[in-house]
N, C-alpha and C positions, 0 to 999 in steps of 0.2 A: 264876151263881156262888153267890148267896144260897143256892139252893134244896138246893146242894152241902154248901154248911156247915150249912144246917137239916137233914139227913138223916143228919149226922154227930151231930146235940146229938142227934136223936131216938134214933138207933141208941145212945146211952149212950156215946160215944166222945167223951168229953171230954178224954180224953189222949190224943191223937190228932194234938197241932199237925203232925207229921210225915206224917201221912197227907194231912191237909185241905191240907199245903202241898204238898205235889206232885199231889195231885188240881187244885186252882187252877192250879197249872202246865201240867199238861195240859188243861186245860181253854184255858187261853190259847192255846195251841199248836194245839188246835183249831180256834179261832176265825182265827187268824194261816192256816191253809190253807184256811178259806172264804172270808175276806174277804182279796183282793188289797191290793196296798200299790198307790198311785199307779205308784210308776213300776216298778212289774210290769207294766203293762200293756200289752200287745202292741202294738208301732206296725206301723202298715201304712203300706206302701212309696207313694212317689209315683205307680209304674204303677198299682199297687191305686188308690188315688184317683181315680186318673183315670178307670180303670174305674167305679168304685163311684160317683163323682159325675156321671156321666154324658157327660164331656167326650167320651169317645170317641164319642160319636152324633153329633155335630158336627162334630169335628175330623176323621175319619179319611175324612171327603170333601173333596176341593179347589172350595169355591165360594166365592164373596163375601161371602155372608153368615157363613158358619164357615171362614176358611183353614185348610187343612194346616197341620200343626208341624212335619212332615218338614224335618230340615235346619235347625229351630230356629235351634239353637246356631250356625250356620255365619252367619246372617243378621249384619247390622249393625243394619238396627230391624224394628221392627215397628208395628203401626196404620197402616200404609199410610205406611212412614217417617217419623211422626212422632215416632217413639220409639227409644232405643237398645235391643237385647236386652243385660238386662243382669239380676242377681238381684234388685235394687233395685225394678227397673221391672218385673219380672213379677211379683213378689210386690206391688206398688201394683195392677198389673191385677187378679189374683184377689183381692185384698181389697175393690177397688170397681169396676169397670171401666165404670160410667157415671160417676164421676168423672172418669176418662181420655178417655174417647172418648162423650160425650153421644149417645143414642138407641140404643147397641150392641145390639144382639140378645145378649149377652152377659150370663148373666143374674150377679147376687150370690148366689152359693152358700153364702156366711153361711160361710165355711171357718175353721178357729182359726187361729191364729199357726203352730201344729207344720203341719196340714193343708198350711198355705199354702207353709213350708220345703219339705217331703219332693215337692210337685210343681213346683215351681220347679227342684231338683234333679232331680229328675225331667225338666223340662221343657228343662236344660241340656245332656240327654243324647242330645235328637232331633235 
């Protein structure tokens, strides 16, 4: 913006406030469609997550070490019924889940607060 108004003093256009104010304008306006606002920014759905973090390499086999989520939602717990399925408790899982269940193969995926919402919802859906 500086470099905006120095080429307006150079150019002799010192009566100009109406040009230099809508040149700064647009200039803003520019910058407002390079740089996103925070919540522009695209969320990605709980399936995506799932995807993208890897769950699906685990889960989409039925073994001991990684159960199926087939039918989730239809369960009453989970951890080998030590837990209710509930939003509460599966958002406590993916936030720490060696808290929950000591020595889990289940690793902390470090996921945020939204990450951990949109698969939960996600995961109420199986």
């Amino acid at each position: 913006m500086l470099i905006l108004i120095f080429m307006f003093m150079l150019s002799g256009c010192s009566g100009c406030p109406q040009s230099i104010n809508e040149s700064v304008r647009q200039m803003q306006e520019q910058e407002r469609m390079l740089i996103p606002e925070a919540n522009e920014r695209e969320e990605v759905s709980g399936e995506q997550l799932f995807t993208d973090k890897g769950c699906v390499a685990c889960h989409e086999y039925n073994t001991e070490l990684c159960p199926s989520l087939e039918g989730l939602s239809k369960r009453e717990t989970f951890l080998g019924g030590k837990e209710k399925v509930s939003a509460t408790n599966l958002a406590r899982w993916l936030r720490d889940p060696a808290a929950m269940k000591p020595g889990t193969a289940m690793p902390n995926l470090g996921l945020s607060e939204e990450e951990i919402n949109e698969l939960v919802r996600y995961l109420l859906t199986k």
